[in-house]
KOLBAZA-230115 format. One record per residue (C-alpha): residue number from 1; x, y negated, z negated. Coordinates in steps of 0.25 Angstrom, whole numbers. Last residue first. Layout:
<rs>
pos/X/Y/Z
NUM/X/Y/Z
...
</rs>
This chain:
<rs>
pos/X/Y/Z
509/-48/-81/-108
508/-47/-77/-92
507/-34/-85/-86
506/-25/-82/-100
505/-34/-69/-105
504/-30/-63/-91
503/-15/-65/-93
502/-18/-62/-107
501/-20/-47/-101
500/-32/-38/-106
499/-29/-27/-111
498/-30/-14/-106
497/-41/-8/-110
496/-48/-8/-98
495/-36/-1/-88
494/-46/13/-88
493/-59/6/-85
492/-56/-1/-73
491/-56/12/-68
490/-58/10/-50
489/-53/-5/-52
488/-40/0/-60
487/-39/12/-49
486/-38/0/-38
485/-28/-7/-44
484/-18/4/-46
483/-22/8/-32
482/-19/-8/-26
481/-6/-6/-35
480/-3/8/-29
479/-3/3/-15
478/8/-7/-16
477/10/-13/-3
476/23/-22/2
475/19/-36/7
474/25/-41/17
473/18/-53/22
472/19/-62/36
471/10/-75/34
470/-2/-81/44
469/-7/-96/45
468/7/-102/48
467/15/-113/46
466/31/-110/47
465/38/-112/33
464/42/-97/31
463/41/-88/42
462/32/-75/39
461/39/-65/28
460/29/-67/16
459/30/-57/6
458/32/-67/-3
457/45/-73/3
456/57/-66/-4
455/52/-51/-2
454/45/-55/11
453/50/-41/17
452/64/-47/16
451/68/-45/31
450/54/-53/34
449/58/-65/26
448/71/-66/32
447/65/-65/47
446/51/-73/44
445/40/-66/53
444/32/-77/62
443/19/-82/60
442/9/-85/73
441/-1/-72/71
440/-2/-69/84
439/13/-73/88
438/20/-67/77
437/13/-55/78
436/22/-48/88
435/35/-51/83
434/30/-48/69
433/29/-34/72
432/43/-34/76
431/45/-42/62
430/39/-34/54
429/44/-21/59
428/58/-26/56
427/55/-30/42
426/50/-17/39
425/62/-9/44
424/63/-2/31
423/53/2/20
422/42/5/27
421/28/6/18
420/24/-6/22
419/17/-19/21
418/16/-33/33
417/6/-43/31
416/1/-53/42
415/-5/-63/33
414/-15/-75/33
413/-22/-70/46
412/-32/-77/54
411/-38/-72/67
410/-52/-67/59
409/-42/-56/53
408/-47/-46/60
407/-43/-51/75
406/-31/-54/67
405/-30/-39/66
404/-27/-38/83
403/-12/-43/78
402/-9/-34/67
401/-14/-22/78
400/-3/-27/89
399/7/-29/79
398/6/-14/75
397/6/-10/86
396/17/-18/92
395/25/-14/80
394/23/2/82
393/24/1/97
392/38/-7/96
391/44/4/87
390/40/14/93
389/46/9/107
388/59/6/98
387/60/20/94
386/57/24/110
385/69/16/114
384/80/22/103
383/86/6/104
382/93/8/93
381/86/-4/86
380/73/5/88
379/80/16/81
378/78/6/67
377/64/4/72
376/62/18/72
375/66/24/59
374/58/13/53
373/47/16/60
372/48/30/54
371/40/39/65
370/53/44/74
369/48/57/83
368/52/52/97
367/48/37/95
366/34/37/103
365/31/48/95
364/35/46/81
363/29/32/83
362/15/36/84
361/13/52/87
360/15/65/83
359/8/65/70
358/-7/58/73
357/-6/59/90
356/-3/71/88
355/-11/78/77
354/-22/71/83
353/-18/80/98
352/-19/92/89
351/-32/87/83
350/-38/86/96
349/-34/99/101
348/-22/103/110
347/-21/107/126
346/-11/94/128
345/-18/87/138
344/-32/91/131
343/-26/84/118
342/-19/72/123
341/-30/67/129
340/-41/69/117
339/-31/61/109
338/-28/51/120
337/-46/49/121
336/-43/42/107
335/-36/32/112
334/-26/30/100
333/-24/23/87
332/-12/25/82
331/-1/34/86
330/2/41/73
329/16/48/70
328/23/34/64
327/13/24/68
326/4/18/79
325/-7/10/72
324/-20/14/70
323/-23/26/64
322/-13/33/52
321/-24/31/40
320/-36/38/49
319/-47/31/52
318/-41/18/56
317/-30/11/52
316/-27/-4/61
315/-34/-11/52
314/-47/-21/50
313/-54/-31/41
312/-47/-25/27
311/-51/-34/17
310/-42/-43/6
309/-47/-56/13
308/-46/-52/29
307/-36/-39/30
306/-32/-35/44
305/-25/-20/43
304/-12/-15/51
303/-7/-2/47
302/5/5/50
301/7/21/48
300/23/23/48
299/24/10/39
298/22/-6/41
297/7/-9/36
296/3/-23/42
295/-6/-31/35
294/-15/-42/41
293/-21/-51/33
292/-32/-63/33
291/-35/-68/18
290/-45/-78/14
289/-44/-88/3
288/-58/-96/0
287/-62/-87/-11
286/-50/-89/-20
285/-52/-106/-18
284/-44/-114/-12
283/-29/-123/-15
282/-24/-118/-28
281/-28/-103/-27
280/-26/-104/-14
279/-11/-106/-14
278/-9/-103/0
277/3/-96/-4
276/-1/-89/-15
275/-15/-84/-9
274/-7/-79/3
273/0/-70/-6
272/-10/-66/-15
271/-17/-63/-1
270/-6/-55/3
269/-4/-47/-10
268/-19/-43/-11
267/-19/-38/5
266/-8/-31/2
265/-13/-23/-10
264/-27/-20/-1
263/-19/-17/12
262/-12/-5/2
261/-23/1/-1
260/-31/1/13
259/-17/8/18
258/-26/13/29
257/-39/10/38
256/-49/16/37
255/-56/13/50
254/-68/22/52
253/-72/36/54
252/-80/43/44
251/-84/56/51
250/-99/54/50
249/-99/40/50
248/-90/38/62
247/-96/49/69
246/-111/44/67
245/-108/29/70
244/-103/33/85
243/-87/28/86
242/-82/13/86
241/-74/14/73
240/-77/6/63
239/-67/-1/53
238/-66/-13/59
237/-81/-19/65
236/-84/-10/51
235/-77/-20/44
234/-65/-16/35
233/-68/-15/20
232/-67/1/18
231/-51/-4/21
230/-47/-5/7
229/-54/8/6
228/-45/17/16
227/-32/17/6
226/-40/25/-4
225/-38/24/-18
224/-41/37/-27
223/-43/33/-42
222/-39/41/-52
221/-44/46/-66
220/-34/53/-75
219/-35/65/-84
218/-33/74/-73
217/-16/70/-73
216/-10/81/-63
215/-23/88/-59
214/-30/74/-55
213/-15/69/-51
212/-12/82/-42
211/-25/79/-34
210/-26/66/-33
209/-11/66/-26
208/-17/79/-17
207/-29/70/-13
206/-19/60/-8
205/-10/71/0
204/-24/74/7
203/-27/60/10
202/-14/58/18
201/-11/64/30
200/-24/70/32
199/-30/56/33
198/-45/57/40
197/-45/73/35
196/-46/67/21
195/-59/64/20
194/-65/75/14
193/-54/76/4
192/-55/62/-1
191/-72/65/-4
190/-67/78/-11
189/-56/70/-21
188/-67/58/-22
187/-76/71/-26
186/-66/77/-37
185/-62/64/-44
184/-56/51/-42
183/-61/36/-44
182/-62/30/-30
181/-56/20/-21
180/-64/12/-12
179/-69/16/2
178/-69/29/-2
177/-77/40/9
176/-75/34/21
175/-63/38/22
174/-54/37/9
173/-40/38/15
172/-25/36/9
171/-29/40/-6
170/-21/33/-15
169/-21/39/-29
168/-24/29/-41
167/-23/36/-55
166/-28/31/-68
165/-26/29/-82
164/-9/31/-83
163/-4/26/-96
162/-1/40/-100
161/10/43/-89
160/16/31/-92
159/26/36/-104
158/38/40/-93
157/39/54/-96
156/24/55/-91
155/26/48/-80
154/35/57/-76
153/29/70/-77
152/18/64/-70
151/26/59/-58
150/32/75/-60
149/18/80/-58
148/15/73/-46
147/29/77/-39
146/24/92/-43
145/12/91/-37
144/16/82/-25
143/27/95/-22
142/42/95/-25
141/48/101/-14
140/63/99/-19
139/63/92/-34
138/69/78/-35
137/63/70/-46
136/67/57/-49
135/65/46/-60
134/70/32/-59
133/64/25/-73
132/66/9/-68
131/56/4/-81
130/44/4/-72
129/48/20/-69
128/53/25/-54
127/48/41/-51
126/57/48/-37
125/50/62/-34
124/57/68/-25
123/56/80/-14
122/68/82/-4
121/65/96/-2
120/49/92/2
119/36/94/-3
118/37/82/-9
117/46/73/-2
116/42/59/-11
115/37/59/-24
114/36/44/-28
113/36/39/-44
112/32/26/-47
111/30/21/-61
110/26/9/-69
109/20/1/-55
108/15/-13/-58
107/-1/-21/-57
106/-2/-34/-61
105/4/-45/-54
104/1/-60/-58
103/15/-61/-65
102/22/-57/-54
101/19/-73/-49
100/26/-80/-62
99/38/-74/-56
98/36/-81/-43
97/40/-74/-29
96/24/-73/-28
95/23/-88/-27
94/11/-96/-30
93/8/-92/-43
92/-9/-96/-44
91/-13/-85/-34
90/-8/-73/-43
89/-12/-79/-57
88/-26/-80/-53
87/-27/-67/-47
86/-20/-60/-58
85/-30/-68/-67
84/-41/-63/-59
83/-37/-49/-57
82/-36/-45/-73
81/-23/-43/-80
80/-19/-33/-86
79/-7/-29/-79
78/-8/-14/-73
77/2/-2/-71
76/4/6/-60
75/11/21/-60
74/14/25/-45
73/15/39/-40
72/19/43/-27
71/17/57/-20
70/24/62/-8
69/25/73/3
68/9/71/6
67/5/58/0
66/0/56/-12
65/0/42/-18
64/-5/41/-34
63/-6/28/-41
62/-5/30/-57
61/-13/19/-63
60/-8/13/-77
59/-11/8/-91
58/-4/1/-100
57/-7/-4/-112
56/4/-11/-117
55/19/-8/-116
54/26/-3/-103
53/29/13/-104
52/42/16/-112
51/54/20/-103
50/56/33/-100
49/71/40/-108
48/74/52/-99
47/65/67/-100
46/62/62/-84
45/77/59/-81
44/79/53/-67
43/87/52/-56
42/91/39/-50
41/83/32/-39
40/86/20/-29
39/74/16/-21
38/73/4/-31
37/62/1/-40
36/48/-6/-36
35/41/-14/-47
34/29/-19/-42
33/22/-32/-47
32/6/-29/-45
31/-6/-32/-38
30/-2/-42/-30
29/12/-37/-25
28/25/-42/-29
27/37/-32/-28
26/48/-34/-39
25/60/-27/-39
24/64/-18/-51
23/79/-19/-58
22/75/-29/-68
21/66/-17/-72
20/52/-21/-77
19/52/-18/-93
18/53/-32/-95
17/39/-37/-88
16/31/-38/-102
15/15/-40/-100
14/6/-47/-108
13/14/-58/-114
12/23/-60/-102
11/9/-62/-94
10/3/-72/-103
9/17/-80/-103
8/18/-79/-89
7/3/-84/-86
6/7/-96/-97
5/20/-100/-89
4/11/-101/-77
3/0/-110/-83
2/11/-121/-87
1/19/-119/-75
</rs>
């Protein structure tokens, strides 16, 4: 208690919480506490009365996500405090429900703002502040430069527009081009372009969000963050596809992989996670902790990826972001001899029978034009029989593949995960997933636990008090802290002045 009473005081000194919203809920991740507000919004007045931005010297990453009817922007702020003693406090608390646990956490969100519609009639532009500012803007086909300019125009009314010193964007695919993320100028710009035709649905909207924020704010560095890279470290026996070594070189093909970002944060939250209940810190050494995952991504394009002590060994992605598994327009991986078939029976080309199988296909086929999986389940309890046949193909799919991962896994994992972009219907999925998995990976899915996302329980939603070598986690991602994180690696030079924490001075001298 002795030592815990004195990290609290070193960090109360350093850093004062009172300006958090008593009203804001509290979401735990490893790299940062998260402030999320409510769906609910109120209008706005821009020219109103902004809160003064926090004290101290404070200086923040602007992360950028471009996508093409939408643009988010989020405003991150850092602790200074160094990894090491993070890490130290982090693995000595024991429990992450703990108050004296948030106090290892070092990265938080001032400012969000989410551009939604745009392009449309329904356009919005919705801003929430640290101090619980709501700010809304509704304009009828607002386009992403005018949305982009209006996040400025706010962040500027709201003092933090000048603490800025970097922005992150997340680029969804960096080929075999970026295998790391990359400081931004004209010929990383070119390099994104050449290969964006491997994910046209996404990489050209990214390039657009670097675009408007070099013309927008050109006196800032940015860094570009490729969900690909994570995945760079897959073995070839993995990544390669079985194709003459000329074409693959020449034309780049591989398993990318996806969501590469996001496995990164969830793989840190996790293996904090596992770290504090096995109390290794205490009982072993760091080195001698290893850490067999599965994560299971719930959302209209699943993703299923085996990681083995924070690196990817294998995924169900594959060259293009959408492969893989079946999901909302997308049939997954295919025999590629059906493509070719479908093409000379039909009297069309290739690329008309891709558009196909890539748009028209997956769920929204074998349900009648339905791709929401959420939509779906719920027309499943009404018996509509080709809803529930969607249903029952996308979570033996996806069960099927988790299950064939522990082959990657060396046949031991620690953790079957669960993270989404869903919002309802989550707990349902998991547990018909569940129902398949149970019996391989010999852990069952706690009822209660799994209808409260794990809120109460750590994260963890597997029976409580029956042994077992595996867990069942949901951890909800956050992107924008791994990109924060990764623009302070790329410009390290831009946060050195800050000074240094006496949390650090407490473990370090």
């Amino acid at each position: 208690m002795v030592i815990r009473d004195r990290i609290e005081r070193s960090l109360q000194s350093n850093f004062d919480d009172s300006w958090l919203s008593s009203g804001t809920s509290k979401q735990i991740g490893c790299c940062g506490i998260f402030e999320r507000y409510g769906d609910q919004i109120v209008d706005g007045d821009i020219d109103g009365d902004w809160p003064d931005p926090i004290p101290g010297d404070n200086k923040t990453v602007l992360v950028i996500e471009t996508g093409p009817s939408s643009i988010t922007a989020t405003l991150n702020s850092f602790y200074d405090k160094e990894k090491k003693a993070e890490s130290f406090i982090s693995y000595l608390f024991t429990s992450a429900n703990s108050e004296e646990s948030l106090s290892s956490f070092f990265c938080r969100p001032l400012f969000q703002a989410t551009a939604s519609n745009l392009g449309f009639d329904d356009s919005v532009l919705s801003v929430y502040h640290y101090e619980n500012v709501p700010y809304q803007v509704e304009k009828q086909r607002m386009n992403h430069e005018e949305a982009a300019l209006e996040i400025i125009t706010v962040l500027k009314a709201s003092k933090l527009l000048n603490s800025i010193v970097v922005i992150g964007h997340r680029v969804s695919h960096g080929g075999g081009r970026f295998s790391a993320p990359a400081i931004i100028n004209s010929g990383v710009v070119d390099d994104i372009k050449r290969i964006s035709h491997i994910a046209q649905k996404k990489n050209p909207h990214n390039i657009m969000g670097i675009e408007l924020m070099t013309k927008l704010l050109p006196s800032l560095p940015a860094v570009a963050v490729f969900d690909t890279a994570y995945h760079s470290a897959m073995p070839e026996k993995a990544s390669v596809y079985a194709l003459p070594k000329e074409i693959r070189d020449d034309l780049q093909i591989r398993r990318y992989g996806s969501n590469g970002t996001s496995l990164n944060y969830i793989s840190c939250m996790a293996e904090s996670i596992l770290r504090r209940k096995q109390m290794v810190l205490r009982g072993q050494a760091k080195s001698s902790f290893s850490s067999n995952f599965i994560v299971i991504r719930l959302d209209n394009e699943p993703c299923i990826t085996a990681i083995v002590n924070g690196k990817p060994v294998d995924t169900s992605a594959g060259f293009f972001p959408g492969g893989g598994l079946v999901s909302g327009s997308k049939i997954g991986s295919i025999d590629p001899a059906i493509i070719s078939h479908i093409a000379k029976s039909k009297g069309i080309t290739i690329e008309e029978a891709f558009t196909i199988i890539e748009n028209d296909a997956g769920l929204k086929a074998i349900s009648g034009g339905e791709e929401d999986i959420r939509v779906l389940i719920k027309r499943a309890k009404d018996n509509d029989i080709d809803s529930s046949l969607a249903v029952d193909m996308f979570v033996y799919k996806l069960a099927k593949e988790a299950a064939s991962l522990l082959v990657a896994c060396g046949g031991e994992v620690h953790a079957l995960i669960f993270t989404n972009d869903l919002k309802d219907s989550n707990h349902e999925l998991r547990e018909k997933i569940m129902h398949y998995l149970s019996p391989v990976f010999r852990v069952q899915v706690c009822p209660s636990r799994n209808k409260q996302d794990g809120k109460e329980s750590e994260g963890i939603i597997s029976m409580k008090g029956k042994p077992t070598s595996t867990l069942i986690l949901v951890i909800p991602t956050q992107e924008e802290a791994m990109i924060s994180l990764e623009c302070k690696k790329q410009m390290p030079h831009l946060f050195k002045s800050m000074e240094r924490s006496s949390i650090r001075n407490f473990f370090l001298g």
